[in-house]
VOPAGU-2260 file (C-alpha; in pm, 1 decimal, decimal comma):
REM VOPAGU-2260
SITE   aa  ch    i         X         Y         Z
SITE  UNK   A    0    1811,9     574,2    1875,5
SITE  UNK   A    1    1554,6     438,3    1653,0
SITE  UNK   A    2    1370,9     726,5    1462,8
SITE  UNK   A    3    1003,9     813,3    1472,1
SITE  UNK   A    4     929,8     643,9    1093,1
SITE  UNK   A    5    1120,6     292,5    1191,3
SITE  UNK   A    6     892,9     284,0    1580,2
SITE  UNK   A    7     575,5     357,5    1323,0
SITE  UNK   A    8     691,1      80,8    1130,5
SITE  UNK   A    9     736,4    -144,4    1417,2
SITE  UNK   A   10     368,4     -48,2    1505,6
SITE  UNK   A   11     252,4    -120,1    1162,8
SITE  UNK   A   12     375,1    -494,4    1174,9
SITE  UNK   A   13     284,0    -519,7    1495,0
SITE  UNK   A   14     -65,0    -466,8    1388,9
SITE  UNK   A   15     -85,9    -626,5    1071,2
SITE  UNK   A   16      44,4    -979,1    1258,7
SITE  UNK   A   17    -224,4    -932,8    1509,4
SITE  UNK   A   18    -478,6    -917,6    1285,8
SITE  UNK   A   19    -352,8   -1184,0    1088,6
SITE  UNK   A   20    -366,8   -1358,6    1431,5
SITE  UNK   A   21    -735,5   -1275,9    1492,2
SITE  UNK   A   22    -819,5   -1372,9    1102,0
SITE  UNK   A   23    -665,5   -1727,4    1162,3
SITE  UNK   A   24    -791,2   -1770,3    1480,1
SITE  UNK   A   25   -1153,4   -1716,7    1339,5
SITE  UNK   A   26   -1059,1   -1895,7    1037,7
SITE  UNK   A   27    -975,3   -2189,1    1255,3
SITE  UNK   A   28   -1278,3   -2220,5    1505,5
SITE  UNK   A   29   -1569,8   -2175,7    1193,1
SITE  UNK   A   30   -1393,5   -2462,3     966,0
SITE  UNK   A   31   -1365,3   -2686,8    1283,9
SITE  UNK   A   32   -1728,7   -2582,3    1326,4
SITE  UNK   A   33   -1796,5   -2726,3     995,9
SITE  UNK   A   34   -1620,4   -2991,9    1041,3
SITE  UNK   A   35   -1795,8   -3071,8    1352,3
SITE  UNK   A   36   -2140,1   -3064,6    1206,5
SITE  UNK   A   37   -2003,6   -3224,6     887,6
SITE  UNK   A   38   -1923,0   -3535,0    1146,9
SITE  UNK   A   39   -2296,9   -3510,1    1235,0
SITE  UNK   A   40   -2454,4   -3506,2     944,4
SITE  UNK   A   41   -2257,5   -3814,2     854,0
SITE  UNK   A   42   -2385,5   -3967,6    1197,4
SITE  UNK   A   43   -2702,2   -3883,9    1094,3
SITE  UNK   A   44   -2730,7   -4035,5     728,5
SITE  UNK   A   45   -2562,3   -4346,6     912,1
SITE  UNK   A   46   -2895,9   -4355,6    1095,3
SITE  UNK   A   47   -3043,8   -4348,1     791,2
SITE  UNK   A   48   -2861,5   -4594,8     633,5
SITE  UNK   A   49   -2907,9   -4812,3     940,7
SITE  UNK   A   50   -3301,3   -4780,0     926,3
SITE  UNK   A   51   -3342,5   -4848,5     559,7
SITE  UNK   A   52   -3144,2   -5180,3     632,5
SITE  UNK   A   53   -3391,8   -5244,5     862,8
SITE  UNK   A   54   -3715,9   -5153,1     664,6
SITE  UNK   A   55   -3615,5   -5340,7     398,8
SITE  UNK   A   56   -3550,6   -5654,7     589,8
SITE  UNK   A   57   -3781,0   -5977,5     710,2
SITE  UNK   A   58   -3722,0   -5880,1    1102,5
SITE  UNK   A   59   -4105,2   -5903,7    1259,0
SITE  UNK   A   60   -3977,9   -5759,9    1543,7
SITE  UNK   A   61   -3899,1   -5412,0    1412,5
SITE  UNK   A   62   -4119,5   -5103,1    1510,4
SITE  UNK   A   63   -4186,3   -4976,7    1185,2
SITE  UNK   A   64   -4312,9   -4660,5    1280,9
SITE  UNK   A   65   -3997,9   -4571,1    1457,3
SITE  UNK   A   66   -3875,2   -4680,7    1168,3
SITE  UNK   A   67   -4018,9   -4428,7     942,7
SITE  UNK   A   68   -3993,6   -4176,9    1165,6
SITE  UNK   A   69   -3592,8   -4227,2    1103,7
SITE  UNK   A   70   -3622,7   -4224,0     778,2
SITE  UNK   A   71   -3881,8   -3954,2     701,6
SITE  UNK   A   72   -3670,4   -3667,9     947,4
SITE  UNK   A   73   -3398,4   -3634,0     668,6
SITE  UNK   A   74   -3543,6   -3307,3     530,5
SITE  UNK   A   75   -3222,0   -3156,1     434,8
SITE  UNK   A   76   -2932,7   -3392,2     353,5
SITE  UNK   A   77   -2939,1   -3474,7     -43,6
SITE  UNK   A   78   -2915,1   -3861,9     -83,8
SITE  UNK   A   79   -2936,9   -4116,6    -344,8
SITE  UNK   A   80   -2951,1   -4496,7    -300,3
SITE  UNK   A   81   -2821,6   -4715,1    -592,6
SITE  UNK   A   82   -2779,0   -5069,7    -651,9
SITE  UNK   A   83   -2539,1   -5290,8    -742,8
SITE  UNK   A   84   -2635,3   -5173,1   -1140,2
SITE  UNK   A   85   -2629,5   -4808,9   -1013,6
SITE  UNK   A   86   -2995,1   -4777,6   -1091,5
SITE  UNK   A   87   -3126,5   -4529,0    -859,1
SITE  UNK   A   88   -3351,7   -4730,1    -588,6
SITE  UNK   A   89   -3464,9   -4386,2    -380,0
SITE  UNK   A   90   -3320,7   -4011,3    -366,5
SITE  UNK   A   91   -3444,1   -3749,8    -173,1
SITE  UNK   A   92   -3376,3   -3388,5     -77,0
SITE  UNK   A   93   -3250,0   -3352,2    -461,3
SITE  UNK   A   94   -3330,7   -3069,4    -634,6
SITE  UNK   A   95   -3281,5   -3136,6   -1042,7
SITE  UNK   A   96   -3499,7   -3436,0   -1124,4
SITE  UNK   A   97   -3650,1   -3494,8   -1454,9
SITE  UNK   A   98   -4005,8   -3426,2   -1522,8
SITE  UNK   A   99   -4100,4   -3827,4   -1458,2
SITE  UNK   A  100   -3931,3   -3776,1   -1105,4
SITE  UNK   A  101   -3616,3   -3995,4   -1210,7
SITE  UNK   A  102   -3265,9   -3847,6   -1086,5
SITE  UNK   A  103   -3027,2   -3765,6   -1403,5
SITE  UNK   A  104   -2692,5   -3956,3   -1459,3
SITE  UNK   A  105   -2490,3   -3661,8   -1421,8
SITE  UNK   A  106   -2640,0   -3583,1   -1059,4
SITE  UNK   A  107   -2565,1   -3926,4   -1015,9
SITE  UNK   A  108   -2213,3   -3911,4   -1141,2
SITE  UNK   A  109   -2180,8   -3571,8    -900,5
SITE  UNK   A  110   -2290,2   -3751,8    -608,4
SITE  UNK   A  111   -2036,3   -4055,2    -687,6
SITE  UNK   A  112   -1758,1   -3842,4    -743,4
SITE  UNK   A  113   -1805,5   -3671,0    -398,8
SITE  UNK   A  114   -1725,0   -4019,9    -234,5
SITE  UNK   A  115   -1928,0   -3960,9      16,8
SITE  UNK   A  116   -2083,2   -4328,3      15,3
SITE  UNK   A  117   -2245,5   -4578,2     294,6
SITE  UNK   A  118   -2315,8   -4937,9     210,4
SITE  UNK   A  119   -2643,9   -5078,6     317,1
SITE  UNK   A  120   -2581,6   -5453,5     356,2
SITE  UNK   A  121   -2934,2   -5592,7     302,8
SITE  UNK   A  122   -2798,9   -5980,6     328,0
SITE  UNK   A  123   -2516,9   -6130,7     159,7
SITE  UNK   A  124   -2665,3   -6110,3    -196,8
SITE  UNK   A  125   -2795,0   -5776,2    -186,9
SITE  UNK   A  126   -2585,6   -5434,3    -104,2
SITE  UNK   A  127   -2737,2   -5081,0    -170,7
SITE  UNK   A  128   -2522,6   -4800,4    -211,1
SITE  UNK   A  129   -2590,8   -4470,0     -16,2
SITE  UNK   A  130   -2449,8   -4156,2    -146,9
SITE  UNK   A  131   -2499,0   -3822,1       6,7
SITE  UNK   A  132   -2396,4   -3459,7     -38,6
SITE  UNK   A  133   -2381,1   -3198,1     219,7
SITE  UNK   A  134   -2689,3   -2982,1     318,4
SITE  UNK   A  135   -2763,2   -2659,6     191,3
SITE  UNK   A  136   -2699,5   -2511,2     539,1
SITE  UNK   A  137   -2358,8   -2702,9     569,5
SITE  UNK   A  138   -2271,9   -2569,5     241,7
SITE  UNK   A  139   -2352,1   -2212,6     330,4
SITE  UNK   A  140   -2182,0   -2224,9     691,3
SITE  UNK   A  141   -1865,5   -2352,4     448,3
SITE  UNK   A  142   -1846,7   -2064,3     260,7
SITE  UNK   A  143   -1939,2   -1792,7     560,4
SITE  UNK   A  144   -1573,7   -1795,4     687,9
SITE  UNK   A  145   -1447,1   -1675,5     372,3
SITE  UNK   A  146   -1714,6   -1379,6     338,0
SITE  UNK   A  147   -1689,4   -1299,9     675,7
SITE  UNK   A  148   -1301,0   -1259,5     606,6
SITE  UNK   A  149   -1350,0   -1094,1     284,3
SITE  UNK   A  150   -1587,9    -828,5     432,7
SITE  UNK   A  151   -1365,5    -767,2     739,6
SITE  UNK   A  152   -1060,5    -701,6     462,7
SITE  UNK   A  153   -1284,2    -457,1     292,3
SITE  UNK   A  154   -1408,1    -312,2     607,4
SITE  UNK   A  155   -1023,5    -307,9     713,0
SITE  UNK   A  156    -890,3    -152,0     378,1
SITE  UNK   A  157   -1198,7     109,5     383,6
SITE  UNK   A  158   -1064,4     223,4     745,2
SITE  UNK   A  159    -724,6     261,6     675,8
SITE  UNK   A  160    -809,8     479,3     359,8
SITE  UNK   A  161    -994,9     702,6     617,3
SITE  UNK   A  162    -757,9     697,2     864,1
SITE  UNK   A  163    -488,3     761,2     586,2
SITE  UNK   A  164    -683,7    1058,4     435,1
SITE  UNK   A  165    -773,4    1196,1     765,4
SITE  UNK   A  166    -379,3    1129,9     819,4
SITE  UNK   A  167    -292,4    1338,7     526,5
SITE  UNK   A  168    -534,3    1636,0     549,4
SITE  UNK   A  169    -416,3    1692,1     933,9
SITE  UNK   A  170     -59,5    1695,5     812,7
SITE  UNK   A  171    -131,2    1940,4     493,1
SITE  UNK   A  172    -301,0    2138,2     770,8
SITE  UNK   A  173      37,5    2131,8     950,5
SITE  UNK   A  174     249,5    2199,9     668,1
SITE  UNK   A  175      60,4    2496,1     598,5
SITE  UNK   A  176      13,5    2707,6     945,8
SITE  UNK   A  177     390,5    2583,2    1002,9
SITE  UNK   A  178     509,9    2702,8     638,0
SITE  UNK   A  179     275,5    3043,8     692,5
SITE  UNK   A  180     391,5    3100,8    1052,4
SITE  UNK   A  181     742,6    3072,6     955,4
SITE  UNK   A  182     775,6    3309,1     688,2
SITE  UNK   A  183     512,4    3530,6     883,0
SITE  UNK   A  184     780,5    3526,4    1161,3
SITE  UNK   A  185    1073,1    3517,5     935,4
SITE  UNK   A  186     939,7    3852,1     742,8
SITE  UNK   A  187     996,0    4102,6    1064,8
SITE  UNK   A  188    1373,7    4091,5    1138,7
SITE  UNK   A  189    1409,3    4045,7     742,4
SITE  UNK   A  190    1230,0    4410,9     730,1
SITE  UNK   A  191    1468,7    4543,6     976,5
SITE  UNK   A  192    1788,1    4407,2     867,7
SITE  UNK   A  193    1703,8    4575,4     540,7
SITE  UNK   A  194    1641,2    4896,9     691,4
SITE  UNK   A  195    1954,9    4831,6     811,8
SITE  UNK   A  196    2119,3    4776,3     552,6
SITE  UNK   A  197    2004,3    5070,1     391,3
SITE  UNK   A  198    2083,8    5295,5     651,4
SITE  UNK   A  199    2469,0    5161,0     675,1
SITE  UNK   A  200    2474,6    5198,3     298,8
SITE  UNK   A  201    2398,4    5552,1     342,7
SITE  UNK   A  202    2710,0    5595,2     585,5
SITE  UNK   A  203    2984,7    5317,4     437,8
SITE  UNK   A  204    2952,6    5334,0      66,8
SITE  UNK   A  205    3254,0    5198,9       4,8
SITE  UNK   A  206    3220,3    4877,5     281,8
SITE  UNK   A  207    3203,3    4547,3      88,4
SITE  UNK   A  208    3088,9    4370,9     365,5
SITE  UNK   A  209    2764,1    4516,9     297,3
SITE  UNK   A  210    2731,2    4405,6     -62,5
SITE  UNK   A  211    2816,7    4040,2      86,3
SITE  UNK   A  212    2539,8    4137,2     368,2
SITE  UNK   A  213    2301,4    4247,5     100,4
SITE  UNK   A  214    2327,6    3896,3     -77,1
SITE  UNK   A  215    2261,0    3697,7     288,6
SITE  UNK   A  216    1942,4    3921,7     342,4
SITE  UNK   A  217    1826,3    3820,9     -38,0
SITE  UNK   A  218    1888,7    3496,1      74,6
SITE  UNK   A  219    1658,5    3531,1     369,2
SITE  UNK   A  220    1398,3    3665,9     152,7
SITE  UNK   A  221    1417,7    3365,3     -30,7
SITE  UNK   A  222    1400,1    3149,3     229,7
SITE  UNK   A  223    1030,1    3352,7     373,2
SITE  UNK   A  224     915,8    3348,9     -21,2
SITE  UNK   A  225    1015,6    2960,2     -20,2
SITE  UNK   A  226     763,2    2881,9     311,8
SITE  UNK   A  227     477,8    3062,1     227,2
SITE  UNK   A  228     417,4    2930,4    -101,3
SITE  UNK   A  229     455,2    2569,6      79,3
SITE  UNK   A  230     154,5    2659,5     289,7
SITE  UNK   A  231     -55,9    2685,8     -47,4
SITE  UNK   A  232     -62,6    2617,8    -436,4
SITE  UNK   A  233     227,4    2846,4    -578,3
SITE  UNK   A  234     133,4    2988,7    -932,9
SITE  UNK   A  235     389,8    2862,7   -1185,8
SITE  UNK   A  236     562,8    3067,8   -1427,4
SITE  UNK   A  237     742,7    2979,9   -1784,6
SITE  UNK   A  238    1104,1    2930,9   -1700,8
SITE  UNK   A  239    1401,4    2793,7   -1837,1
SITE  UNK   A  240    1491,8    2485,1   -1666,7
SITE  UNK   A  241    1844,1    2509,2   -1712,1
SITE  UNK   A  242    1877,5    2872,5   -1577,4
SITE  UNK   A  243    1732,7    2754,7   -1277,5
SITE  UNK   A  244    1972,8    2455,4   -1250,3
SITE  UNK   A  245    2279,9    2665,6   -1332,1
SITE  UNK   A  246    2202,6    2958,3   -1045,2
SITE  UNK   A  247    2155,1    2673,8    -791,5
SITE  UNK   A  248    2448,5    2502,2    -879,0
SITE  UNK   A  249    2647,8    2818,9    -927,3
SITE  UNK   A  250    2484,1    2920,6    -543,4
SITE  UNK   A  251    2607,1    2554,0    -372,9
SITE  UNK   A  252    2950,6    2533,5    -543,1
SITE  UNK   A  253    3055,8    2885,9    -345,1
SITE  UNK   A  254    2876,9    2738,6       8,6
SITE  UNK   A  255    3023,9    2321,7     -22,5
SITE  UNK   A  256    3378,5    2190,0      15,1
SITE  UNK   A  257    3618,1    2295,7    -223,3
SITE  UNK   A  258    3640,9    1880,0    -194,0
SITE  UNK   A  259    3290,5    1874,2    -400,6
SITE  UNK   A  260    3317,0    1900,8    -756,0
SITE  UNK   A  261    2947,9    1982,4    -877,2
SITE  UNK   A  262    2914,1    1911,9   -1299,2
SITE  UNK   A  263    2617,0    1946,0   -1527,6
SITE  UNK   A  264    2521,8    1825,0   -1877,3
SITE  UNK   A  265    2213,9    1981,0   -2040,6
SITE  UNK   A  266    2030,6    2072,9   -2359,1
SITE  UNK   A  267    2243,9    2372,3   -2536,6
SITE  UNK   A  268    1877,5    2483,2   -2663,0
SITE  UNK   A  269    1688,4    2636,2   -2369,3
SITE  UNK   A  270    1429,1    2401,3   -2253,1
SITE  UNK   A  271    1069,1    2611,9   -2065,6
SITE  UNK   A  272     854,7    2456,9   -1809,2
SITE  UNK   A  273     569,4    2542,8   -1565,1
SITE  UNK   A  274     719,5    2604,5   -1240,4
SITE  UNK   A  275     774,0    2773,5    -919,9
SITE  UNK   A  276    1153,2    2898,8    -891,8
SITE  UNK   A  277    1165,3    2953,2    -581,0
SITE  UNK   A  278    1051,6    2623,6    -469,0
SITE  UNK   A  279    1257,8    2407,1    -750,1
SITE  UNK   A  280    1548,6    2581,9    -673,1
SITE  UNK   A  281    1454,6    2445,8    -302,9
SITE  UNK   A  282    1438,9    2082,5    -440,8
SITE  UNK   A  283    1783,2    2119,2    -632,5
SITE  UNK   A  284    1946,2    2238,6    -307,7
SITE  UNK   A  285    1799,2    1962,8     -81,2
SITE  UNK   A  286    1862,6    1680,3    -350,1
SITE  UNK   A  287    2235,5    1911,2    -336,1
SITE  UNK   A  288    2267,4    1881,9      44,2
SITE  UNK   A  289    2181,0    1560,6     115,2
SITE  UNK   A  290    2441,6    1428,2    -147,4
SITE  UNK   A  291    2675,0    1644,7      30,7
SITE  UNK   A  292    2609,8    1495,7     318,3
SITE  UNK   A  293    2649,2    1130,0     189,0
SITE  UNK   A  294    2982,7    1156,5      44,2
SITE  UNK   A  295    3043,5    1305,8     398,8
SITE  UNK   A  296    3191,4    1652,9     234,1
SITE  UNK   A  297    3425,9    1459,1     -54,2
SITE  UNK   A  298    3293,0    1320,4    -388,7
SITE  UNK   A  299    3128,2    1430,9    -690,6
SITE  UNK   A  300    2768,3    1556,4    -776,6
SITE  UNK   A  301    2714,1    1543,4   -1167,9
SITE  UNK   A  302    2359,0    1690,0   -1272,4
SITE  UNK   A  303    2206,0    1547,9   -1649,6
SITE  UNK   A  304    1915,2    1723,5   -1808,4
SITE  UNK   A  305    1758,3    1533,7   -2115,1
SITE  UNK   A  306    1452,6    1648,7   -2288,9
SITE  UNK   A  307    1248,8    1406,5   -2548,6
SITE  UNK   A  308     845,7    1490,5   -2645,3
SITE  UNK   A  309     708,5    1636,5   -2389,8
SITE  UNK   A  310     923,5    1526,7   -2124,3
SITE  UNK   A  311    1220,5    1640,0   -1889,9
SITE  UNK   A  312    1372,0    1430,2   -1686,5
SITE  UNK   A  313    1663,9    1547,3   -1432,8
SITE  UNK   A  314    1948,4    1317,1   -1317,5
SITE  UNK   A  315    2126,6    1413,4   -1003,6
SITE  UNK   A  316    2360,4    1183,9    -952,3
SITE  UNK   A  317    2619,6    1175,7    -637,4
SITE  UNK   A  318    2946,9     956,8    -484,2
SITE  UNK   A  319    2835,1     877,3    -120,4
SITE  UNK   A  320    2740,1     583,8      53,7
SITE  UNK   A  321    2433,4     477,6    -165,4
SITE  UNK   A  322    2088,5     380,3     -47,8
SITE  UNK   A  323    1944,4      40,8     -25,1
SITE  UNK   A  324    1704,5     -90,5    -238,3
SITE  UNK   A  325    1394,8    -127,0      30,2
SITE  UNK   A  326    1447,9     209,8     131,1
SITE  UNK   A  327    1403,5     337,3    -192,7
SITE  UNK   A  328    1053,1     450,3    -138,0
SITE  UNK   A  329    1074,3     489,8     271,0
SITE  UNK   A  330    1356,5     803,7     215,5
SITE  UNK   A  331    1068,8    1013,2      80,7
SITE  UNK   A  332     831,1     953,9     418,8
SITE  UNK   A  333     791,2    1216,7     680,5
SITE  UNK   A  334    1018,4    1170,0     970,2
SITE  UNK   A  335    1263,0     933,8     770,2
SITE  UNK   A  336    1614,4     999,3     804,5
SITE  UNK   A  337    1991,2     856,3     875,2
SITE  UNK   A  338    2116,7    1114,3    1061,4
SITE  UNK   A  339    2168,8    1200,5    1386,3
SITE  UNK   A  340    2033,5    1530,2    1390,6
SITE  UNK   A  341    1758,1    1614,3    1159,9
SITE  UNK   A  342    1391,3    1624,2    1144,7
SITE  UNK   A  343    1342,7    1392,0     834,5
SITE  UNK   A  344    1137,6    1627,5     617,4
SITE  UNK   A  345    1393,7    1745,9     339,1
SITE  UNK   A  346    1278,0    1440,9      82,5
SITE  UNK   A  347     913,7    1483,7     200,5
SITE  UNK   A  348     932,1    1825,0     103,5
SITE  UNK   A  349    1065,4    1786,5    -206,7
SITE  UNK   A  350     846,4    1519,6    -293,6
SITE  UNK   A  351     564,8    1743,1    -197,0
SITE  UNK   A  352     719,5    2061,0    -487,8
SITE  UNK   A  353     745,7    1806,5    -750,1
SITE  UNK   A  354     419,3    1594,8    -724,0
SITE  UNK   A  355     165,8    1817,1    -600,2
SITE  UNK   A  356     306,8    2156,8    -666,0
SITE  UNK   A  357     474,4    2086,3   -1026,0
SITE  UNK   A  358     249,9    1766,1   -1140,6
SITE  UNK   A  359     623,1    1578,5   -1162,9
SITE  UNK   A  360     779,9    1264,7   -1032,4
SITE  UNK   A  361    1097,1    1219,3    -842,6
SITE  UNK   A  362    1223,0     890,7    -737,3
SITE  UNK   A  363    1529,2     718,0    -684,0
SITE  UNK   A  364    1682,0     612,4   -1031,3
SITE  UNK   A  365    1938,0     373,2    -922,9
SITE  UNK   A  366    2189,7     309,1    -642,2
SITE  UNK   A  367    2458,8     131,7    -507,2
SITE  UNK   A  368    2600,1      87,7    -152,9
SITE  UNK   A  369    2958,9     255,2    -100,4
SITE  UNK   A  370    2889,4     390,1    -476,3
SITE  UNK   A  371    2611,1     610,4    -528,7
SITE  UNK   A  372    2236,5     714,0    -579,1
SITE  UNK   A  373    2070,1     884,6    -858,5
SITE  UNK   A  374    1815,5    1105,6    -795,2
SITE  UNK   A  375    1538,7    1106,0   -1133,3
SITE  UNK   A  376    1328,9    1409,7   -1168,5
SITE  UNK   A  377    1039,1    1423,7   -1413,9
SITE  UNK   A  378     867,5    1740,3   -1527,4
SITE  UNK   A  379     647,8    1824,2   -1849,3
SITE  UNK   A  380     776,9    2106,4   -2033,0
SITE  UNK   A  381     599,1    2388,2   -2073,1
């Protein structure tokens, strides 16, 4: 069954290709456009070609003022007549002449190199050359497809980034009445098992099932503590980052298979950064879990701690079955996830401690399938 982040994907492509579709399609009908009216303008200076032949000419016959009526309608088209010398014979519609009126050699040379050219055949010892240049409207309907696609990417880049932000702010809004209403609802029977556990205290003294039941209420506590400081900023604290590591890891190594070997390597000096214990001792046990789950119960987890400058950076490093390299950002989306049963928010949350709540980064370090992933955790110490 496909999950909820690979049908959003589907929906994203799906998208993207038809508006890819709709940008070609557009694309397609305005440059035919041009080229249509390209095609007449060339008809057109044809024309004019056609009724300079006959101007010029001994015909008796001609009606000169249709004629010049031909030849005097070109108000747009840039042209320039040369002949056989390439002196200029007539230009018009040109915009940099020289102060006599002439046309310059290098708007001559532009014109020539556009090879846009019509021979006038005057007789058979004298040929003018015609050479013309698209109109100023041509050349503006030329470039409008491209603006018109430029603005609609801006326009379409603009809406997503609303739709994203709007996206995000409804789910921080979620992740905070769902974070609050848990540990609101979490904090009653917490309340009573304690009274409970008071009260049985009072009667069994000696019962060490109650010191074990003791440490699974603490952990309940925990648990309440851990939600409601996801529904808002936490307030860090000065702590030593490898205390926090080593009670986690102590914590997972009594509730994993005896088949999961969990090793560190850190700093003998204590190392002190800003943080929220509570919720980083969340991230270690996710990051813990999930590896778990990987090297389906069998394999080892080896955490590294290294601390340069101002820097930490955490290396949780595990056996399993390894990640592939395009998922290495996708893992960390809401909704994601490879299992069968599972919401997909464990790496979203703990993205969401270390980058909002602990100004961190945590990304995928390197991995191999049927070898292994390395989780990388960056904090600033304190």
């Amino acid at each position: 069954m496909p999950s909820i982040y690979d049908t959003r994907q589907r929906v994203k492509i799906i998208f993207i290709v038809l508006a890819l579709l709709i940008a070609f399609i557009f694309l397609y009908v305005s440059l035919r456009l041009v080229k249509d009216l390209s095609a007449e303008e060339k008809n057109k200076i044809e024309t004019w070609a056609e009724a300079t032949r006959i101007l010029v000419g001994d015909n008796p016959d001609v009606d000169l003022v249709l004629v010049l009526h031909v030849i005097e309608s070109n108000k747009t088209i840039p042209i320039i007549v040369l002949d056989k010398n390439d002196e200029v014979l007539m230009s018009k519609n040109i915009e940099k002449v020289s102060s006599d009126g002439s046309v310059p050699r290098e708007i001559v040379q532009k014109f020539k190199r556009k090879n846009k050219l019509i021979p006038i055949v005057i007789d058979e010892y004298n040929t003018q050359y015609l050479y013309y240049d698209d109109s100023v409207l041509l050349k503006r309907l030329s470039y409008y497809p491209f603006v018109e696609l430029l603005v609609m990417a801006v326009f379409f880049m603009i809406a997503v980034f609303a739709l994203s932000s709007t996206k995000k702010a409804e789910q921080n809004q979620v992740w905070v009445g769902l974070s609050k209403e848990t540990a609101h609802q979490l904090g009653t029977p917490i309340s009573s098992l304690m009274a409970w556990e008071t009260l049985l205290k009072d009667r069994y003294k000696d019962d060490k099932l109650l010191e074990e039941m003791g440490k699974d209420i603490l952990r309940l506590r925990t648990i309440a503590e851990r939600f409601s400081k996801v529904g808002s900023k936490p307030e860090l604290e000065r702590a030593c980052v490898q205390d926090v590591i080593q009670k986690t890891v102590t914590y997972m190594s009594k509730r994993v298979s005896g088949k999961v070997a969990i090793t560190t390597e850190m700093p003998s000096e204590p190392v002190f950064a800003m943080m929220s214990e509570p919720l980083f001792a969340w991230v270690m046990e996710n990051l813990f879990k999930n590896a778990v789950d990987a090297m389906n119960g069998q394999g080892k987890i080896f955490v590294e701690m290294t601390s340069s400058g101002n820097r930490i950076a955490l290396y949780v490093s595990d056996t399993g079955k390894g990640i592939a390299k395009n998922k290495f950002k996708t893992i960390f989306n809401p909704g994601y996830t490879t299992k069968k049963r599972g919401w997909g928010l464990g790496l979203s949350l703990v993205k969401r401690i270390i980058h909002e709540y602990h100004d961190g980064k945590i990304y995928v370090g390197k991995s191999e399938i049927n070898k292994g992933t390395t989780f990388c955790i960056e904090l600033k110490k304190a």
